[in-house]
DSSP file (Angstrom, degrees, kcal/mol; ACC not computed):
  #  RESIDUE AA STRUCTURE BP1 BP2  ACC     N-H-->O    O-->H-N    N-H-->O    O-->H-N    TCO  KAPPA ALPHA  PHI   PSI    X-CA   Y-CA   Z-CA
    1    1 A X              0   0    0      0, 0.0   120,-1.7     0, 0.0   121,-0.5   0.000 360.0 360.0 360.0 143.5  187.5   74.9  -50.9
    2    2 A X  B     -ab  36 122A   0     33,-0.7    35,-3.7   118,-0.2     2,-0.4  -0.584 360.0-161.5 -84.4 125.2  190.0   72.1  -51.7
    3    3 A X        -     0   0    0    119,-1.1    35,-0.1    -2,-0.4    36,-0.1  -0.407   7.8-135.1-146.7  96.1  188.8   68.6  -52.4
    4    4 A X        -     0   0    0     -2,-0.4    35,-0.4   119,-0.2     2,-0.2   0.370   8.0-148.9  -4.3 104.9  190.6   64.8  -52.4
    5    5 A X     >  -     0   0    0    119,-1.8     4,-2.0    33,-0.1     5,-0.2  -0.428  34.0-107.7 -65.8 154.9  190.2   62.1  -54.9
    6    6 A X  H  > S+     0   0    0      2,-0.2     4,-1.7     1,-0.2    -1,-0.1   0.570 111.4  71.8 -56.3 -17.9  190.5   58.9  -53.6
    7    7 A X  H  > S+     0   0    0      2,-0.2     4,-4.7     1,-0.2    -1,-0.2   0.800 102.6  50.1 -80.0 -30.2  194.0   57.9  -55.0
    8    8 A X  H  > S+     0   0    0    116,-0.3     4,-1.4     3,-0.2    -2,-0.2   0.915 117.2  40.9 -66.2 -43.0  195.4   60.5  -52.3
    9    9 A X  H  X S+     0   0    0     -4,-2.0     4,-2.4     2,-0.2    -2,-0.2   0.957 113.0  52.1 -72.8 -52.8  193.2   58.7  -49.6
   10   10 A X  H  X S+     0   0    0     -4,-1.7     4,-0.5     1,-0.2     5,-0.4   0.912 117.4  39.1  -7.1 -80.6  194.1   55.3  -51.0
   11   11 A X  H  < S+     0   0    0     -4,-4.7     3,-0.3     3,-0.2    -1,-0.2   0.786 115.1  56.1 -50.6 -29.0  198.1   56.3  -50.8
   12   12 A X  H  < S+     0   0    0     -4,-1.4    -2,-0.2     1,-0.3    -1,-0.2   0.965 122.7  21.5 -67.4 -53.6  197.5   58.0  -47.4
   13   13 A X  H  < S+     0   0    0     -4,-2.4    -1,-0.3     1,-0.1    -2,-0.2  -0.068 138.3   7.3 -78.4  15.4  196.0   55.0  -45.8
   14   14 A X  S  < S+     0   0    0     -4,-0.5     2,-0.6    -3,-0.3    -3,-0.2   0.493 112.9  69.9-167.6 -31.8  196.9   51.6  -47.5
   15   15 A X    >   +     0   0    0     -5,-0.4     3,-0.7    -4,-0.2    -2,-0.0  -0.811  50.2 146.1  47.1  33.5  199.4   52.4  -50.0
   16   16 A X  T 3   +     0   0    0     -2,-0.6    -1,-0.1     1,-0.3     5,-0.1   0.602  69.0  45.1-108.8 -11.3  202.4   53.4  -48.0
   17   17 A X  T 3  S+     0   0    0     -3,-0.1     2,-0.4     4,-0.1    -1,-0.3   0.146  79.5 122.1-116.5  39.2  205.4   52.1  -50.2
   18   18 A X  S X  S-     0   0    0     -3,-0.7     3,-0.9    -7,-0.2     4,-0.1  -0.898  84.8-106.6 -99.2 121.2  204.0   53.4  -53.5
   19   19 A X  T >  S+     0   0    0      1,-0.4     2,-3.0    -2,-0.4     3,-0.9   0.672 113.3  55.5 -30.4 -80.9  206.5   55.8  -55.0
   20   20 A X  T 3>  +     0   0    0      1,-0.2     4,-2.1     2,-0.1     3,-0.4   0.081  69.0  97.8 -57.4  33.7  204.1   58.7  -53.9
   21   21 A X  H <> S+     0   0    0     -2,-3.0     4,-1.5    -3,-0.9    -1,-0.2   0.882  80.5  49.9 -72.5 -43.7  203.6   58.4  -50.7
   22   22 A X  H <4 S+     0   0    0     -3,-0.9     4,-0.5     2,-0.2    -1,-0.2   0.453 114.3  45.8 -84.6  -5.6  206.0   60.9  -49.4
   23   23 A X  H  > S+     0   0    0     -3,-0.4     4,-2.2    -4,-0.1     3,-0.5   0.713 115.0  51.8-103.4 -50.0  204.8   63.7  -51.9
   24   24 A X  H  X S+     0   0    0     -4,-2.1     4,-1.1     1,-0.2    -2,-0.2   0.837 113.1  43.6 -41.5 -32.7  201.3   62.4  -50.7
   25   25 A X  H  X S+     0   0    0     -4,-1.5     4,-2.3     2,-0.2     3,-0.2   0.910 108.2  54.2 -57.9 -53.9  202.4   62.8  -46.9
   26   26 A X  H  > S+     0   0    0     -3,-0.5     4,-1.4    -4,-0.5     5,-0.2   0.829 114.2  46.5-105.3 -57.5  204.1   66.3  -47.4
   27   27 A X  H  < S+     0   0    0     -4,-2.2    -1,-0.2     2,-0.2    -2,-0.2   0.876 110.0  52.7 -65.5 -41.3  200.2   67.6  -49.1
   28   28 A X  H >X S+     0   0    0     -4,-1.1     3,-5.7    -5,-0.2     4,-0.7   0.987 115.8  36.4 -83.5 -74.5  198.5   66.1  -46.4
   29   29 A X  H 3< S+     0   0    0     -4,-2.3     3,-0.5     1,-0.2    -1,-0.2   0.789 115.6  59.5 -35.1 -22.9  200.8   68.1  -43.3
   30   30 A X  T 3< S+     0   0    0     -4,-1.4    -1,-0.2     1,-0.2    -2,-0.2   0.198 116.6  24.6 -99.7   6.6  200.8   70.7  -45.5
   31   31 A X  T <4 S+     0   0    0     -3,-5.7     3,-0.3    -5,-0.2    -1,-0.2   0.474  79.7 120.9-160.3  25.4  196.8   71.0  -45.6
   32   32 A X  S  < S+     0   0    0     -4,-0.7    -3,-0.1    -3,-0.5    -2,-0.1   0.745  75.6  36.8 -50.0 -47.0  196.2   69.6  -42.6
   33   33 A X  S    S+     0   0    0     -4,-0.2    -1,-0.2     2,-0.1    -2,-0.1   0.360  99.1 114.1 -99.9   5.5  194.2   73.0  -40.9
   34   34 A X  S    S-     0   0    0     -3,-0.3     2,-0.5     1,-0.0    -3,-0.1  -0.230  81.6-108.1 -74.8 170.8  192.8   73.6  -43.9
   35   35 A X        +     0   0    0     37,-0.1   -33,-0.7     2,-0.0     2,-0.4  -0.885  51.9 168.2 -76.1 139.7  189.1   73.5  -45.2
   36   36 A X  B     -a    2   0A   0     -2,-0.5    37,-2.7    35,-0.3     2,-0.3  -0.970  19.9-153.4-150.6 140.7  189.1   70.5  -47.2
   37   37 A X  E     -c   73   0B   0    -35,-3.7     2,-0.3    -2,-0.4    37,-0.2  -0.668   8.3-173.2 -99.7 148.8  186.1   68.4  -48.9
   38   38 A X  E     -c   74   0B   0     35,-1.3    37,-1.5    -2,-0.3     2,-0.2  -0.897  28.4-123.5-131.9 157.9  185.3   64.3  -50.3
   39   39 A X  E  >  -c   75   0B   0    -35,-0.4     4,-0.6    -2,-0.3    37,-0.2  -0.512  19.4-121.2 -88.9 171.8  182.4   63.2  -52.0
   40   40 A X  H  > S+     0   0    0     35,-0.7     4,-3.8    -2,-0.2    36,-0.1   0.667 122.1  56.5 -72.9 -27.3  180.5   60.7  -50.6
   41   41 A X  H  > S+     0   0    0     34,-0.3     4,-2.1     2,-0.2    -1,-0.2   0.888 105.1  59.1 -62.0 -49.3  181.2   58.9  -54.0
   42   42 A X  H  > S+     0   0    0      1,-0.2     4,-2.6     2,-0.2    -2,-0.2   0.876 106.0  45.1 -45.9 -46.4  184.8   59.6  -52.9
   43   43 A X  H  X S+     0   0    0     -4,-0.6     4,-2.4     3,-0.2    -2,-0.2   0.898 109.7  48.7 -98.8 -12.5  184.4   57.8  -50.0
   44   44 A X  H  X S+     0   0    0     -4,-3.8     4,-0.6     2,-0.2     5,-0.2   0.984 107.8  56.8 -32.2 -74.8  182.7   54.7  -51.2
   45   45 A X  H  X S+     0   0    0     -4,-2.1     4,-2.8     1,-0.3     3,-0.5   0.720 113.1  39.9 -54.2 -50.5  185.1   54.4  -53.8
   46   46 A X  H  X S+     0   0    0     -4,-2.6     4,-0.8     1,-0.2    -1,-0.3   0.989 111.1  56.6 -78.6 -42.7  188.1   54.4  -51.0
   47   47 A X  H  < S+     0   0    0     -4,-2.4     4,-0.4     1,-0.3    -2,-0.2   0.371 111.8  48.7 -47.2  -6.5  186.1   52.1  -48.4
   48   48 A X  H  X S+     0   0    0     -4,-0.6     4,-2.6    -3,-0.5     5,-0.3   0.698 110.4  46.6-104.2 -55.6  185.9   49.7  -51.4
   49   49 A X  H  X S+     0   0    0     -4,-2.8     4,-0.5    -3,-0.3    -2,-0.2   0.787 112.3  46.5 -61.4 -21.5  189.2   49.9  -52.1
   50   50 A X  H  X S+     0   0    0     -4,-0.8     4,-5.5     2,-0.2     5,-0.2   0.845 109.3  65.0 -75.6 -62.5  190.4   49.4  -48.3
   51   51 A X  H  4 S+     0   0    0     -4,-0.4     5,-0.3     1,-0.3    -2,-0.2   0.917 110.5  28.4 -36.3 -53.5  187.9   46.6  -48.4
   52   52 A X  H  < S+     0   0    0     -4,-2.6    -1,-0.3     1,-0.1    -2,-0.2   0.825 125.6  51.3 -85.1 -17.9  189.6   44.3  -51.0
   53   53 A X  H  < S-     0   0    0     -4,-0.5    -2,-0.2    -5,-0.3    -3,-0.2   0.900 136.0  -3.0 -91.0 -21.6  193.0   45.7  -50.1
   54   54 A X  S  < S-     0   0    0     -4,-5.5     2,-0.2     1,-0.1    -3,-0.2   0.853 112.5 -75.0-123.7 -57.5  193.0   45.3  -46.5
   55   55 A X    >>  -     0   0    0     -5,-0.2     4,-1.9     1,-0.2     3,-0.9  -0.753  36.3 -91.0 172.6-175.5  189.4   43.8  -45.2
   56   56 A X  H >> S+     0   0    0      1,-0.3     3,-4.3    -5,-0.3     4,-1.8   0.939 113.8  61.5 -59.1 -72.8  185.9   44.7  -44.5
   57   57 A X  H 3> S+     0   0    0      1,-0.2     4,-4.1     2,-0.2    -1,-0.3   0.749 105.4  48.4  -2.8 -64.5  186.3   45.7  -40.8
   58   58 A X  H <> S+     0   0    0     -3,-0.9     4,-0.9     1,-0.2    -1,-0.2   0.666 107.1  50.9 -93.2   4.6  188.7   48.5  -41.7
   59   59 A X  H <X S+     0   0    0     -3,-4.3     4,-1.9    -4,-1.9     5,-0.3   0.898 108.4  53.4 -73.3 -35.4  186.6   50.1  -44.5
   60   60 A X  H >X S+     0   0    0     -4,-1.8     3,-3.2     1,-0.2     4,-3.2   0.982 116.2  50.6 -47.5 -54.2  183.3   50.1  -41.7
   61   61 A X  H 3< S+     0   0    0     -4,-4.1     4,-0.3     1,-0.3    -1,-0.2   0.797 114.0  34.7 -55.4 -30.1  186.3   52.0  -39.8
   62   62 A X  H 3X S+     0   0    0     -4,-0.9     4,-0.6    -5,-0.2    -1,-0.3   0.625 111.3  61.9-105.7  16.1  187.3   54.5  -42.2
   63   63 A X  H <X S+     0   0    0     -3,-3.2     4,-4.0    -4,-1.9     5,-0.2   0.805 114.6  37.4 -76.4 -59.5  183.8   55.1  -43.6
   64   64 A X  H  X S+     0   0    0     -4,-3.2     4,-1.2    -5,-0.3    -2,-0.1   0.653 110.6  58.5 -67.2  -7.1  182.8   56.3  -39.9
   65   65 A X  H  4 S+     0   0    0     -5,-0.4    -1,-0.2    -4,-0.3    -2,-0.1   0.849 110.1  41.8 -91.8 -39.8  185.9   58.0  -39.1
   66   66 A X  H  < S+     0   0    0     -4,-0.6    -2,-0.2     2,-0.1     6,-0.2   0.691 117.6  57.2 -94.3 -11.0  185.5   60.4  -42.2
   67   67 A X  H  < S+     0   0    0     -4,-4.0    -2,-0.2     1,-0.2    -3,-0.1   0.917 115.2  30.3 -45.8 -40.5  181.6   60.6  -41.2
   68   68 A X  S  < S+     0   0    0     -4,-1.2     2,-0.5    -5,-0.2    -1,-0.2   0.328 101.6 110.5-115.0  16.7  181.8   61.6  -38.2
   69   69 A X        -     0   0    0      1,-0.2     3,-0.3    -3,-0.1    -3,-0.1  -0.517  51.1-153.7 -65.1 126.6  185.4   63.8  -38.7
   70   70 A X  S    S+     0   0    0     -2,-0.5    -1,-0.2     1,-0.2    -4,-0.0   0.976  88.6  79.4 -63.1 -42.0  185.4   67.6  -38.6
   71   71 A X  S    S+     0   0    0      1,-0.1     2,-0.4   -36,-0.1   -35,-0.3   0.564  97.6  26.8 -59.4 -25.2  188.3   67.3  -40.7
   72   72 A X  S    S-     0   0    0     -3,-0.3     2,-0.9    -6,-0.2   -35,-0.2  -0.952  71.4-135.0-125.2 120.2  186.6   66.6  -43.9
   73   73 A X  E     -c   37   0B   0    -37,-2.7   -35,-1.3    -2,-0.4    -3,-0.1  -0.756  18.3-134.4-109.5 137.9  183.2   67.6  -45.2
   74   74 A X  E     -c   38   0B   0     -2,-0.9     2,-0.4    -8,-0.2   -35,-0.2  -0.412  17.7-155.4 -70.3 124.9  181.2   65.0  -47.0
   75   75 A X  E     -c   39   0B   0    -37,-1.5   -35,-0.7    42,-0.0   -34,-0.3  -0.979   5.4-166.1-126.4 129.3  179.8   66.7  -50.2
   76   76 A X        -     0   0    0     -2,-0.4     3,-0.0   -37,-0.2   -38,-0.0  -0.640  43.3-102.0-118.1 136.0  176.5   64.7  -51.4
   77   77 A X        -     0   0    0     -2,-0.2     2,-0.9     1,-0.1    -1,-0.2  -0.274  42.8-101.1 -67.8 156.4  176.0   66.2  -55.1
   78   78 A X        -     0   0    0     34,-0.3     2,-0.3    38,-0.1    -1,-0.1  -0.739  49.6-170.7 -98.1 118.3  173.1   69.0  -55.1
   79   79 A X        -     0   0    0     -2,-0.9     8,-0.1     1,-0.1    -3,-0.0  -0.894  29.0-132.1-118.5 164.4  169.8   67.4  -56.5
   80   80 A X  S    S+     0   0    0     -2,-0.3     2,-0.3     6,-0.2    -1,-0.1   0.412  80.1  11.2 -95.0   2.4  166.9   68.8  -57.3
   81   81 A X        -     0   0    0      2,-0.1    -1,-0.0     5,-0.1     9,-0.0  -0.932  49.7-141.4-150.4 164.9  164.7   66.6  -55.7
   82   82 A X        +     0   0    0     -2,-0.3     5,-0.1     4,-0.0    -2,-0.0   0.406  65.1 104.4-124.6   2.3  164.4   64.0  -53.4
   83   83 A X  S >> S-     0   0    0      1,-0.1     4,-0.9     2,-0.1     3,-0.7  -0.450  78.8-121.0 -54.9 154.8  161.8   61.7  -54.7
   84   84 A X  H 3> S+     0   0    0      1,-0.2     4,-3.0     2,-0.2    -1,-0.1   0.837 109.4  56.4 -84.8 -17.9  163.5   59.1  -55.8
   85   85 A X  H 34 S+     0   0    0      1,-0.2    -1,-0.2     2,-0.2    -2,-0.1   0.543 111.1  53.6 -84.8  11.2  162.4   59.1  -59.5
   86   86 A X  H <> S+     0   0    0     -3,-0.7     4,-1.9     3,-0.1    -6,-0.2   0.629 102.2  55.0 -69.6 -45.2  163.8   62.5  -59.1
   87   87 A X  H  X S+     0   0    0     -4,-0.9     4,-1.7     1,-0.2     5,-0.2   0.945 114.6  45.9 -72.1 -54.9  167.2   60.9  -57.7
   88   88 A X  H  < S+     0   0    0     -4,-3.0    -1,-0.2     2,-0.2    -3,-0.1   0.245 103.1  51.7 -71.7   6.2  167.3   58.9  -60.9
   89   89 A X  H  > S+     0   0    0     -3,-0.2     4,-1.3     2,-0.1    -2,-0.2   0.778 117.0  45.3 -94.0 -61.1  166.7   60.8  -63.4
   90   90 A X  H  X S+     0   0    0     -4,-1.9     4,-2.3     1,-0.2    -2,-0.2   0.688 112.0  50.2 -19.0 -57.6  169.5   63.1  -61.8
   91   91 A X  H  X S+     0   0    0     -4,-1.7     4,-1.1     1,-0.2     5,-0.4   0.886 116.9  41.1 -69.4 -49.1  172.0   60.4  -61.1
   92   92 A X  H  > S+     0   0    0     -5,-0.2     4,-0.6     2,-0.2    -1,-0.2   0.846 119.6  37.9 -65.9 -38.6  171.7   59.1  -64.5
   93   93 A X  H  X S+     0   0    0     -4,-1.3     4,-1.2     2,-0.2     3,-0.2   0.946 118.6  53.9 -88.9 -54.9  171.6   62.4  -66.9
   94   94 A X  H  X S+     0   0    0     -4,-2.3     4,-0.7     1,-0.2    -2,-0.2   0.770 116.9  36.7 -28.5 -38.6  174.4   64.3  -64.4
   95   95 A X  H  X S+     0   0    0     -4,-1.1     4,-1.8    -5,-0.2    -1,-0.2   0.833 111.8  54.6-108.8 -21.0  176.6   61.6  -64.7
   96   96 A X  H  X S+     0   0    0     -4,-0.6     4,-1.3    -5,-0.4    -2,-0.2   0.780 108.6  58.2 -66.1 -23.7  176.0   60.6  -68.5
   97   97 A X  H  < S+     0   0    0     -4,-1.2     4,-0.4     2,-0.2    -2,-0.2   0.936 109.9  40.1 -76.3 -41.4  176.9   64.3  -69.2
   98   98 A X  H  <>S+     0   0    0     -4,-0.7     5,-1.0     2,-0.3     4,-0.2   0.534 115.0  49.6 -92.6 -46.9  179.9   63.9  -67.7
   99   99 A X  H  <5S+     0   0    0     -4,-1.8    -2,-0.2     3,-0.2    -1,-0.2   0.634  97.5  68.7 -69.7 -31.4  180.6   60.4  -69.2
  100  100 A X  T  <5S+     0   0    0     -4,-1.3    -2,-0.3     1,-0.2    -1,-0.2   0.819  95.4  57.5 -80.7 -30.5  179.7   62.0  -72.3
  101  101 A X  T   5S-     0   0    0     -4,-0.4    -1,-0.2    33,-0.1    -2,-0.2   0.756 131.5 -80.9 -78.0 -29.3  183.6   64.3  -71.8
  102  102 A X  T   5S+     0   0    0      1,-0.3    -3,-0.2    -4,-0.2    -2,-0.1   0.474  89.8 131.9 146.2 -13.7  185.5   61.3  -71.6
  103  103 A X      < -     0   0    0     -5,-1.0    -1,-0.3     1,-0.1     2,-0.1  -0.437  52.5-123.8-109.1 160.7  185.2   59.9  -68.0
  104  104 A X     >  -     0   0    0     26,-0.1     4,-2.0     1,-0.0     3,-0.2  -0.038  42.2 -97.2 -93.7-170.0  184.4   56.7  -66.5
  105  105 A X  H  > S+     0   0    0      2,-0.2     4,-1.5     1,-0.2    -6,-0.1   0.679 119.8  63.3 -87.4 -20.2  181.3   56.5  -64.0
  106  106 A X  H  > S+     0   0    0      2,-0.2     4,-1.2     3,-0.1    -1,-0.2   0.764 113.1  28.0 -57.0 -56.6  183.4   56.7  -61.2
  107  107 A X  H >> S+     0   0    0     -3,-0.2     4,-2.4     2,-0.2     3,-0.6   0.947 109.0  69.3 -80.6 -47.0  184.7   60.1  -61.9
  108  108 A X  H 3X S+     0   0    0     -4,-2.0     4,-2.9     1,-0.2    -2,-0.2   0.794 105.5  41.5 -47.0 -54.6  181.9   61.0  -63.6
  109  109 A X  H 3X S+     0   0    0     -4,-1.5     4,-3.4     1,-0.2    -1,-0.2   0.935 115.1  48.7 -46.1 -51.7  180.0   60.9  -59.9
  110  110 A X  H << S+     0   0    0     -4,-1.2     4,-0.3    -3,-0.6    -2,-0.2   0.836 110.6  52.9 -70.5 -30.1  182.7   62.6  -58.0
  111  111 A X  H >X S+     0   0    0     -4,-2.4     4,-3.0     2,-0.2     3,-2.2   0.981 108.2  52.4 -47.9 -74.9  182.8   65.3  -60.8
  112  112 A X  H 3X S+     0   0    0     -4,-2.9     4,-1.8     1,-0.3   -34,-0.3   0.955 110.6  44.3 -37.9 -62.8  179.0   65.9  -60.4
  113  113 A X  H 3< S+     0   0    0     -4,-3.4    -1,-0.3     1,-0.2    -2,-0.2   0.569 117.1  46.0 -75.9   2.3  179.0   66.4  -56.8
  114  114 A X  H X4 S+     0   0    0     -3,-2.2     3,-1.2    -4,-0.3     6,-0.3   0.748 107.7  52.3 -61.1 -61.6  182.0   68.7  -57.0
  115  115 A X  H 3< S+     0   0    0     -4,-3.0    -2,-0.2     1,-0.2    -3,-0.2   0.679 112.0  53.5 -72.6 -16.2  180.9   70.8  -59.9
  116  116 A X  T 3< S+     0   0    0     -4,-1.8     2,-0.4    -5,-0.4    -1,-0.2  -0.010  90.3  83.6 -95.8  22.7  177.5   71.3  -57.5
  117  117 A X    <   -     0   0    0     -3,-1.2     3,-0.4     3,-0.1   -40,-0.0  -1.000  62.3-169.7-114.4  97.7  179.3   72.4  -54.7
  118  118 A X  S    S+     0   0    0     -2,-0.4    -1,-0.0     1,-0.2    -4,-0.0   0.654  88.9  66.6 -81.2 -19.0  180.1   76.3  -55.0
  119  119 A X  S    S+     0   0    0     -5,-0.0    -1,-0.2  -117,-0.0     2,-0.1   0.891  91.4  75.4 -50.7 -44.9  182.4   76.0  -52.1
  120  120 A X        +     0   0    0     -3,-0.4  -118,-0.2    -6,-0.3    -3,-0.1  -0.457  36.7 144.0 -70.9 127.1  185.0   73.5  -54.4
  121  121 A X        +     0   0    0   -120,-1.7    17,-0.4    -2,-0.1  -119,-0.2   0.010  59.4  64.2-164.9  53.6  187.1   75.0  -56.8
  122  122 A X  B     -b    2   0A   0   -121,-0.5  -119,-1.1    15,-0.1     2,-0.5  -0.133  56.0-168.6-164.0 104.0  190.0   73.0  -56.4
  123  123 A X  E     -d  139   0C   0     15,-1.4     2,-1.1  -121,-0.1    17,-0.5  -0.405   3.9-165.2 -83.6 115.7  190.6   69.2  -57.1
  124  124 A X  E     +d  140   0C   0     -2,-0.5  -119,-1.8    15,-0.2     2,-0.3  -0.559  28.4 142.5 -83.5 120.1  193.7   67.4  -55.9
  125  125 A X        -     0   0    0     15,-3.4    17,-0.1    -2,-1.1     3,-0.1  -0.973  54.7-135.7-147.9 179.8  194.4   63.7  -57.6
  126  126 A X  S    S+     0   0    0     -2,-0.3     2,-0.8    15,-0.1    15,-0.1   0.289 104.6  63.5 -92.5 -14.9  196.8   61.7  -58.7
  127  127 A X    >   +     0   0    0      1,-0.1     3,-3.1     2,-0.1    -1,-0.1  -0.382  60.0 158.4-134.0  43.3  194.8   60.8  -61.8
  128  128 A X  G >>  +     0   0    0     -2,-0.8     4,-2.4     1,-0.3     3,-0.6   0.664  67.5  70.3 -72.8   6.3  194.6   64.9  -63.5
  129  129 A X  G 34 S+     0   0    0      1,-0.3    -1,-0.3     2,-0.2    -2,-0.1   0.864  94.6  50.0 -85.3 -24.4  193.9   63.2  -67.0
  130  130 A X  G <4 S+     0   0    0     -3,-3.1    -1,-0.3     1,-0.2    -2,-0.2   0.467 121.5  28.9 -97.8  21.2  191.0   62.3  -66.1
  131  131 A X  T <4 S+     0   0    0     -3,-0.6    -2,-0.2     8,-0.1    -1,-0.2   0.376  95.3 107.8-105.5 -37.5  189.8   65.6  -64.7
  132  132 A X  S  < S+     0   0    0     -4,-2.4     2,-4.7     1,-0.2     4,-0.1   0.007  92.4   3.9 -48.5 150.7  192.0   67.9  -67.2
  133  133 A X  S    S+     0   0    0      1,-0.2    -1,-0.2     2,-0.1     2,-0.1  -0.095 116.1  81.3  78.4 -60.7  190.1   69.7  -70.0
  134  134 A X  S    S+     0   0    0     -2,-4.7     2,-0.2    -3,-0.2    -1,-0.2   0.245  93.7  30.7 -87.9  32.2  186.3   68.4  -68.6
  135  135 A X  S    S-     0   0    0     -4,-0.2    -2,-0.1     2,-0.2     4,-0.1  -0.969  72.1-122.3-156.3 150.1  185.7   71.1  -65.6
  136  136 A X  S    S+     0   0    0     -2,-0.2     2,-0.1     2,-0.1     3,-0.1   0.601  73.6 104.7-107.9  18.8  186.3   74.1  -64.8
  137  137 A X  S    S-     0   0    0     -6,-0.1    -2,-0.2     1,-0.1     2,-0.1  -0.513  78.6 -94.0 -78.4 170.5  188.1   73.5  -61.5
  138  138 A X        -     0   0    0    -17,-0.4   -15,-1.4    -2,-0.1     2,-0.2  -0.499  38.8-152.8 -76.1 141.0  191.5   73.6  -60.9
  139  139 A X  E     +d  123   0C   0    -17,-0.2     2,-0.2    -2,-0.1   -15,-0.2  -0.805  20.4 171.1 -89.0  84.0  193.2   70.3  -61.2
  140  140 A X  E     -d  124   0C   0    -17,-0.5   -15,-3.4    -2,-0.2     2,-0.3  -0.485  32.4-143.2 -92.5 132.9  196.1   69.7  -59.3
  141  141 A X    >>  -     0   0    0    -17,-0.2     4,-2.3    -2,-0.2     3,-2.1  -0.770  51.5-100.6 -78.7 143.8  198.8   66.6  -58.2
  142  142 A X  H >> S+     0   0    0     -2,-0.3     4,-0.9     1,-0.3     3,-0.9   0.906 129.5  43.9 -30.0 -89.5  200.0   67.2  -54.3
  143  143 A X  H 34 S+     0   0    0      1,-0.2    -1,-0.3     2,-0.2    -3,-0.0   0.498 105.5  55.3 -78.0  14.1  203.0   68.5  -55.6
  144  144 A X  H <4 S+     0   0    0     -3,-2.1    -2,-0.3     2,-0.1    -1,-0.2   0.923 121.0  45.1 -95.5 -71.5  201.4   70.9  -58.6
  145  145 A X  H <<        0   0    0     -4,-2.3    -2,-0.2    -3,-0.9    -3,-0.2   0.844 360.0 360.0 -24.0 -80.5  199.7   71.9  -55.3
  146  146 A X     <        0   0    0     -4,-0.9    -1,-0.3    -5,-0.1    -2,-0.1   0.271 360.0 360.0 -50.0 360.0  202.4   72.2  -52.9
């Protein structure tokens, strides 16, 4: 399954005169009927950004719009428990491992709940330096894709 960073959601929805937009556009029709996955990390990450760029209102609105879409399925990293000092030991050693290749905490999450998804094995961003080299899914730009 194919699965969206946040700079593609970013451009799709807030972003519209950014020099990628139109290669961002052209991936999204173009993968429209597909299966396609976000992390949940993923969608924080854009509902934050949405927040400060545009205002609070329309993050609630695109936080619930990709909850309760078929289009997208929300992928929650696989832990191994659910106690919560279970949750935090996880969160913390998963994503320090991860930090520990080069990445900031950000990716580092969305990495974790990707690489623990056996459906995903292919990530689209904008942003393939920070994914290159520390995974072993494919890492693609829209038009590396396309």
């Amino acid at each position: 399954m194919l699965a969206l960073d946040s700079d593609l959601l970013a451009i799709l929805h807030i972003f519209k005169t950014d020099t990628r937009f139109e290669a961002t556009r052209r991936f999204f029709q173009r993968i429209k009927d597909q299966p396609k996955a976000i992390t949940i990390f993923t969608l924080l990450e854009l509902c934050g950004i949405v927040a400060t760029a545009t205002s609070k209102e329309d993050a609630a609105e695109i936080f619930h719009q990709y909850i309760s879409s078929g289009d997208s399925v929300i992928i929650y990293p696989n832990l191994p428990t659910i106690n919560p000092d279970g949750f935090w030991a996880s969160l913390v050693s998963e994503s320090f491992l991860r930090i520990q290749r080069g990445m900031r905490l950000g990716d580092a999450v969305i990495l974790w709940a990707l690489e623990t998804n056996q459906e995903v094995d292919t990530f689209v961003t904008w942003n393939t330096k920070h994914f290159k080299g520390k995974t072993s899914l494919k890492i693609l730009t829209p038009p590396e894709f396309l």
